[in-house]
C-alpha positions in Angstrom: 55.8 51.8 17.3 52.8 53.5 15.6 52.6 53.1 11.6 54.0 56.4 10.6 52.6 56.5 6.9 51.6 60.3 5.5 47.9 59.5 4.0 44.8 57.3 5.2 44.4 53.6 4.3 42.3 54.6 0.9 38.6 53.1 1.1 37.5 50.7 -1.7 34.8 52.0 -3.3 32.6 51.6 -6.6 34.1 52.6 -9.7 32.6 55.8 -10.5 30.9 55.1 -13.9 29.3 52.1 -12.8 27.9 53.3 -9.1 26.6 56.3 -10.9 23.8 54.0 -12.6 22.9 51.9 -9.2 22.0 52.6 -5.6 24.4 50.8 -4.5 27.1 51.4 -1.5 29.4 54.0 -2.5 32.1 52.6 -0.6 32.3 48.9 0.1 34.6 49.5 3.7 38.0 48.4 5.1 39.1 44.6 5.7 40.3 43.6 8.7 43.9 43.8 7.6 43.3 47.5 6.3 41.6 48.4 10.0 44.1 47.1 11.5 47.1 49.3 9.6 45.2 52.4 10.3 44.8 51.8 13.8 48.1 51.2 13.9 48.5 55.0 13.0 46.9 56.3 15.5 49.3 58.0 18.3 47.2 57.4 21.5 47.9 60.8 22.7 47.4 61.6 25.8 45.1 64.8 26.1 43.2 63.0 23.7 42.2 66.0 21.4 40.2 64.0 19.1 37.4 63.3 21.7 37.1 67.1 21.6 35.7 67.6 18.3 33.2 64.9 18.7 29.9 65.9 19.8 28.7 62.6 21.4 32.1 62.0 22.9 33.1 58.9 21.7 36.2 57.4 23.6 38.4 57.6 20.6 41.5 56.2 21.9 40.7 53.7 23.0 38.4 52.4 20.7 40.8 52.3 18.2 43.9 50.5 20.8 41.2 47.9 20.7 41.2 47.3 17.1 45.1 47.2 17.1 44.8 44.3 19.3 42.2 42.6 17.3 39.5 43.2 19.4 37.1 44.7 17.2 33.6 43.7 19.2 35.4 45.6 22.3 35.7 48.8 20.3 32.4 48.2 19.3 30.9 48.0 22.9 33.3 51.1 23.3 31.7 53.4 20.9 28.3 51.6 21.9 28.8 53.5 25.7 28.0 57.0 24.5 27.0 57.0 20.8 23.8 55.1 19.9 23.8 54.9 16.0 27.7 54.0 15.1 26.9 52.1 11.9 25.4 55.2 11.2 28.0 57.9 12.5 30.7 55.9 10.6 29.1 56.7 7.3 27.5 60.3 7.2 29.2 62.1 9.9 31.4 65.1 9.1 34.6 64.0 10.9 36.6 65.8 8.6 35.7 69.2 10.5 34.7 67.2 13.8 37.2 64.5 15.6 39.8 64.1 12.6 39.9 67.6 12.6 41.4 67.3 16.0 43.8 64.7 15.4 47.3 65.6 15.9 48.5 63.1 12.5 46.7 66.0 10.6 48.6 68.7 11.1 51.4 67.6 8.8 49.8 64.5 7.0 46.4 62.9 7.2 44.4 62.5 10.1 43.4 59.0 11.5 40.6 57.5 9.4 38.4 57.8 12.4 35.5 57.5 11.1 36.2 54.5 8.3 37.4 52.6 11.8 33.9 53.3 13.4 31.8 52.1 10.4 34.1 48.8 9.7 33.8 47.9 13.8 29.7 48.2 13.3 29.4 46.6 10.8 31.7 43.9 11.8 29.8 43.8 14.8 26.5 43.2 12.4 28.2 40.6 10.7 29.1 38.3 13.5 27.3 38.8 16.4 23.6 38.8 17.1 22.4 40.8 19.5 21.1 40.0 23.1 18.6 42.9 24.2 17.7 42.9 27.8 14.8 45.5 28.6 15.7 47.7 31.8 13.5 47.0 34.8 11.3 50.0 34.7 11.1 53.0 36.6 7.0 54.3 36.5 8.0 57.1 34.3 6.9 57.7 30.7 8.5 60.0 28.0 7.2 60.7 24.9 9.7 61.9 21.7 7.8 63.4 18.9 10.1 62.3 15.6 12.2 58.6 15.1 14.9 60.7 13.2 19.1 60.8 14.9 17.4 63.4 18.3 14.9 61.2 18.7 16.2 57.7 18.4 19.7 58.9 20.6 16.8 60.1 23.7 14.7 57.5 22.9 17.6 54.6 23.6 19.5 56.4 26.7 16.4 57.2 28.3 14.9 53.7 27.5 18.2 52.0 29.0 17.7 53.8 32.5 13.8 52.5 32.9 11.4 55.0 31.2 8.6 53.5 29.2 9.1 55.2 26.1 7.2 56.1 23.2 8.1 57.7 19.8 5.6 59.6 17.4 6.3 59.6 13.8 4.7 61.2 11.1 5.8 59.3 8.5 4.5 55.4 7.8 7.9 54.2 8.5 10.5 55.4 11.5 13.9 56.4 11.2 13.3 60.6 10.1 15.6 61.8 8.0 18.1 58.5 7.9 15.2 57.3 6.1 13.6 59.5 4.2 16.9 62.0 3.3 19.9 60.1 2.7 20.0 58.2 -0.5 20.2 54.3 -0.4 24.3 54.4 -1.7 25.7 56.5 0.9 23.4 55.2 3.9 21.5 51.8 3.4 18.3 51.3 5.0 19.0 48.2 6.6 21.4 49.4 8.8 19.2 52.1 10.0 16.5 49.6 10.4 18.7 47.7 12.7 19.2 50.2 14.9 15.7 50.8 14.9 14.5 47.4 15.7 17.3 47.0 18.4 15.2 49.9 20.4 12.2 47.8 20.0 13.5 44.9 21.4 14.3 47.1 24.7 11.0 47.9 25.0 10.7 51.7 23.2 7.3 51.6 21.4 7.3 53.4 18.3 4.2 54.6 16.6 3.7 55.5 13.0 1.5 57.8 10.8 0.9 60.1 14.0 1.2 63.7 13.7 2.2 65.8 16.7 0.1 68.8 16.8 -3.2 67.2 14.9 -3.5 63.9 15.3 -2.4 64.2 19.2 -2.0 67.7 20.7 1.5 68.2 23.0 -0.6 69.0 26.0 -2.9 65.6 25.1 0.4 63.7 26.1 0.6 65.0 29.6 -3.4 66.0 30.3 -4.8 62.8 28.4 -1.9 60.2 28.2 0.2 60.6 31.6 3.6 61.3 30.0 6.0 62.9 32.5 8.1 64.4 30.2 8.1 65.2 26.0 11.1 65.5 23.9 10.8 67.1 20.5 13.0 66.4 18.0 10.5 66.7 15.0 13.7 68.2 12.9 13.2 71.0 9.6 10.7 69.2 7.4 9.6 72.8 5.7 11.6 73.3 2.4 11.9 76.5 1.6 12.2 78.1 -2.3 13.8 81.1 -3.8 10.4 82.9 -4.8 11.1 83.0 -8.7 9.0 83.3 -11.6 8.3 79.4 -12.5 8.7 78.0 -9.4 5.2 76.1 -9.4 5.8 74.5 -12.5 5.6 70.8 -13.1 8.9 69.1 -12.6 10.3 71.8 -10.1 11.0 69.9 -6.9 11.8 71.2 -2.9 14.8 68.6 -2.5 12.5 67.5 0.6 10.1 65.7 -2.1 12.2 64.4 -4.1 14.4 62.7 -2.3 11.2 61.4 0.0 10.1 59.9 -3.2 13.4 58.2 -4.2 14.7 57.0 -0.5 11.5 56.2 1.8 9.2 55.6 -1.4 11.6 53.4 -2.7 11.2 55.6 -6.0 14.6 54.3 -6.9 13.3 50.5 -7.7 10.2 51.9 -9.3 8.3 49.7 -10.9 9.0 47.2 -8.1 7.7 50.1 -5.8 4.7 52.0 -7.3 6.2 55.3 -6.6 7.4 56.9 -10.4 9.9 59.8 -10.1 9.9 62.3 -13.1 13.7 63.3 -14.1 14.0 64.5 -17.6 17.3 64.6 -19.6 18.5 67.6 -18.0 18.5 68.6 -14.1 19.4 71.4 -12.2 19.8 71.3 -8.5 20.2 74.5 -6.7 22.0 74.6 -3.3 25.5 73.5 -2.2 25.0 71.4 0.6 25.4 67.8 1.4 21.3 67.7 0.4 22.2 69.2 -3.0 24.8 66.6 -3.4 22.2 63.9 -2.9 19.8 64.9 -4.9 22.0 65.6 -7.7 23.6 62.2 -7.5 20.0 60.5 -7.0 19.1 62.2 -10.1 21.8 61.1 -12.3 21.8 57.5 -11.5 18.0 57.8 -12.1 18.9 58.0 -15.7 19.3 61.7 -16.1 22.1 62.7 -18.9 23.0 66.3 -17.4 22.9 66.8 -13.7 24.2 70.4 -13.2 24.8 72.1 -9.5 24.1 75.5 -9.8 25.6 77.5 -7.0 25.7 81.7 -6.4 29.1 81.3 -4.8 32.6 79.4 -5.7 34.0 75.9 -4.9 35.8 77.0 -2.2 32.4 78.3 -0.7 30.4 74.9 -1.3 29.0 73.8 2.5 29.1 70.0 1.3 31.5 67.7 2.6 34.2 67.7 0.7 34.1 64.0 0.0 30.7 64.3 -1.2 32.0 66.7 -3.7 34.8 64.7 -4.5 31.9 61.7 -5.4 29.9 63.9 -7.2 32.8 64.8 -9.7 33.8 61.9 -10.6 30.1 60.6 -11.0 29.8 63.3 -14.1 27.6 65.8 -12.1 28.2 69.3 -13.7 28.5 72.0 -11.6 28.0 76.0 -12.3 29.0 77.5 -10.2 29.0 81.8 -9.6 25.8 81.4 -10.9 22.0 82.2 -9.4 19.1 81.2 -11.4 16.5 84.2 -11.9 12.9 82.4 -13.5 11.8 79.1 -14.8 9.6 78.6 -18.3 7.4 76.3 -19.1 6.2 74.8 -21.8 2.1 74.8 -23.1 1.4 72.1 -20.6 2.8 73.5 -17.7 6.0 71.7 -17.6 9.5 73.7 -16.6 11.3 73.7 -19.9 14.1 75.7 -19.4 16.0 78.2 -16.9 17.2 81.3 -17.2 20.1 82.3 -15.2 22.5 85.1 -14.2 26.3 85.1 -13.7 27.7 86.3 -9.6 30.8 87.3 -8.6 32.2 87.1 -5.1 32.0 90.6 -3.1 32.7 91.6 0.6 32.1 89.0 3.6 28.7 88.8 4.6 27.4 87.7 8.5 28.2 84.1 7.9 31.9 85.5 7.1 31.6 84.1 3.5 32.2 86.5 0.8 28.8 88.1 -0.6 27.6 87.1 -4.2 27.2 89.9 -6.3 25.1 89.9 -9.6 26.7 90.8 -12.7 24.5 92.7 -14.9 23.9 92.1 -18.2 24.8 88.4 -17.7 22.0 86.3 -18.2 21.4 83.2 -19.8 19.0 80.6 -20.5 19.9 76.6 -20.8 17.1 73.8 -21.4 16.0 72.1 -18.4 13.1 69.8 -17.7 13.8 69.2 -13.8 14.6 71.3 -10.8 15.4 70.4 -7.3 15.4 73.2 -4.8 17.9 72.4 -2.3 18.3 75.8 -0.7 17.6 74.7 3.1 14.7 73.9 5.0 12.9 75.1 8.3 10.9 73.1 11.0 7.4 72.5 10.0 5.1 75.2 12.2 2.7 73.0 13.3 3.9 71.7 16.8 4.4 75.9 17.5 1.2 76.7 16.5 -0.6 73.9 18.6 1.4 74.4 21.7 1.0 77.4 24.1 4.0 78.7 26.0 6.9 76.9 23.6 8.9 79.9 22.6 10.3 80.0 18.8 12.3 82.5 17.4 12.3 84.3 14.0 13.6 81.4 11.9 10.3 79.2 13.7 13.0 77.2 15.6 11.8 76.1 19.5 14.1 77.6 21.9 16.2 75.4 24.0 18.5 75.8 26.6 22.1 74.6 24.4 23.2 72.3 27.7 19.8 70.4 28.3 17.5 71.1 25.6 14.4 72.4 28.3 12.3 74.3 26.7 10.0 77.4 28.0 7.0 75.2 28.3 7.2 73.1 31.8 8.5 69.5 31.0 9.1 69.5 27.2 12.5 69.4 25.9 13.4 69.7 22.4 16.7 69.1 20.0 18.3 68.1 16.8 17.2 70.1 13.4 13.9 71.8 15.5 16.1 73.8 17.9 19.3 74.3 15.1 17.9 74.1 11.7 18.9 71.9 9.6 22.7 70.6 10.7 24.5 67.3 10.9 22.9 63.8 12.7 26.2 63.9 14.9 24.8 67.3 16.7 21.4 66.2 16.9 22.6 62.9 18.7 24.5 65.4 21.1 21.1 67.2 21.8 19.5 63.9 22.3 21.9 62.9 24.7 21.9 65.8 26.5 18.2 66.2 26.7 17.9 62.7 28.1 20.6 63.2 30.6 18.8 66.4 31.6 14.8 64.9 31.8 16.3 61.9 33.8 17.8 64.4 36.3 14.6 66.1 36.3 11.9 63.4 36.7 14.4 61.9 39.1 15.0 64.6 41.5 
């Protein structure tokens, strides 16, 4: 008989006021015993409706009747067959509005703890086995993939599995994108995703650093000059944008993109073991509401900062973060104001942001997205003291590739249009997907593009 218990096994974790001064895991993962009772409340239904909300389709089920049995390097090799990065998945994924959101325990109670099984059978699997990589016997083909973030480590393994000699461009000095250089240390450490990357190595996928697509090599230099049958693009949204406000080139505002490039692939957070200083005064505003905002503003406070405010234009039910990012934040002691828009920065005599001023909102009719429109009330502004700022309002995909590339269609948002099923692009042979195609979204979907894509150029090259 399954366990029939109402709520998720509850995952130890830091206390709050201590993990909010180190960079630490967050959450320290179940025990064998504790995997083992969820499992245990999983239903094994047969339509399997969990699968449906997952966009790498991970065989769910069954993966998790393994664990029940004990066998928790089986589930591992399970999850292995269609999602590249589970170590990964397990820990940043949104499976609240993905596969849990599917499960059919939720309706009335919790769902499964899906994704707190799929982090505790990787890293199990880390733990205790050592892995044996065999390199494919090639095919004669050769792919290049222009980014090492989630897209192009996913096309970069399943297309390096089936024979192609692969190569992967990255800008940056080390690979791993946006695992890297975007997620802080204490909710995804850099070891893991290091694994994973020198696990592709070892089946032959060469990865090169410090080379930019579009300068250093041109796309049509790959196939004219270099021989590659085939490029996949999955360069993801690098450009940060900003709100356009009086103040905004101050000294100590930030684009969310810096800072935490600074603080996670700089290693600003062990500064001044790592040469790489991070200015955050005694108070910090962070504007945005999403899962990046959440980071910074938690990076932030355990950087020493004594007021780490989230200033949002909408309410809490509004916020785009996951809600147990939220939840961290909270009990961490990060502030947030919310219905409320900041209007100008001003700086001090040396050019330094000093303090913002901003303006209450109020919530008005639906807008496109379907959320209700902020509204400014006049008459309501304020100003508070502030010494740093980190805009955390979105970001777009660098324009560079676009503007080096004839015949790769973008549309108005400078996104490269891809069919949604196989990521082929308008330009013959070049595929594209993840955060360059979408804007910015979750590493789940840009795995799915990546495995698509490779699925697709394999069919091509092939037939």
């Amino acid at each position: 008989m399954p366990n029939m218990r109402a709520d998720k096994n509850p995952m130890p974790e830091q206390e709050p006021n201590v993990r909010n001064k180190n960079f630490l895991e967050v959450t320290t993962g179940y025990t064998e015993e504790m995997a083992k009772d969820e499992a245990e409340r999983c239903l094994n239904c047969k339509h399997k409706p969990c699968m449906q909300g997952c966009p790498v389709a991970v065989k769910i089920p069954e993966f998790i009747a393994l664990i029940k049995e004990g066998d928790f390097e089986g589930a591992y090799q399970k999850i292995k067959e269609t999602n590249a990065l589970p170590a990964v998945c397990g820990r940043v994924c949104p499976q609240e509005t993905q596969c849990e959101s599917k499960c059919v325990r939720g309706i009335k109670n919790e769902p499964v703890g899906i994704g707190r099984l799929e982090r505790f059978v990787a890293d199990w699997h880390m733990q205790n086995i050592c892995d044996v990589i065999e390199k494919p016997e090639p095919n004669g083909k050769k792919v290049a993939v222009v980014g090492s973030g989630p897209s192009g480590l996913t096309v970069a393994g399943d297309l390096a599995k089936m024979g192609y000699a692969v190569t992967v461009y990255e800008a940056f000095h080390t690979a791993g994108g946006v695992l890297m250089y975007g997620i802080p240390e204490f909710r995804l450490p850099k070891d893991i995703v290091q694994k994973e990357i020198d696990n592709l190595k070892k089946m032959g996928v060469d990865i090169q650093t410090n080379v930019i697509i579009g300068k250093t090599i041109l796309v049509d230099e790959l196939f004219n000059d270099m021989g590659y049958d085939a490029v996949y693009i999955g360069s993801g949204a690098g450009l940060p944008s900003f709100m356009g406000l009086d103040g905004e080139s101050l000294n100590g505002v930030y684009s969310a993109n810096e800072f935490l490039t600074r603080i996670n692939l700089m290693k600003g957070y062990k500064f001044p073991e790592y040469d790489t200083p991070v200015y955050v005064g005694k108070n910090v505003a962070v504007l945005g509401g999403g899962n990046v905002a959440m980071d910074a503003a938690r990076s932030a406070k355990r950087l020493g900062a004594e007021n780490v405010y989230i200033v949002y234009r909408r309410s809490m039910d509004e916020l785009p973060a996951r809600a147990e990012e939220v939840h961290h934040a909270q009990e961490e002691g990060i502030i947030f104001r919310l219905l409320e828009n900041p209007t100008r920065f001003i700086g001090d005599e040396n050019g330094w942001v000093k303090q913002m001023e901003t303006i209450k909102m109020e919530l008005g009719e639906p807008d496109a997205s379907g959320r209700r429109r902020p509204v400014k009330i006049e008459g309501s502004e304020s100003i508070c003291d502030i010494d740093t700022v980190v805009v955390a309002i979105g970001q777009t995909p660098n324009p560079l590739i676009r503007k080096t590339t004839d015949g790769l269609e973008t549309n108005k948002r400078g996104c490269i249009v891809a069919d949604e099923e196989t990521g082929k692009t308008t330009k013959d042979h070049v595929y594209a997907g993840g955060d360059v195609v979408t804007g910015a979204a979750t590493v789940i979907l840009a795995m799915g593009a990546g495995k698509a894509a490779a699925k697709a150029i394999d069919e091509e090259l092939r037939g």
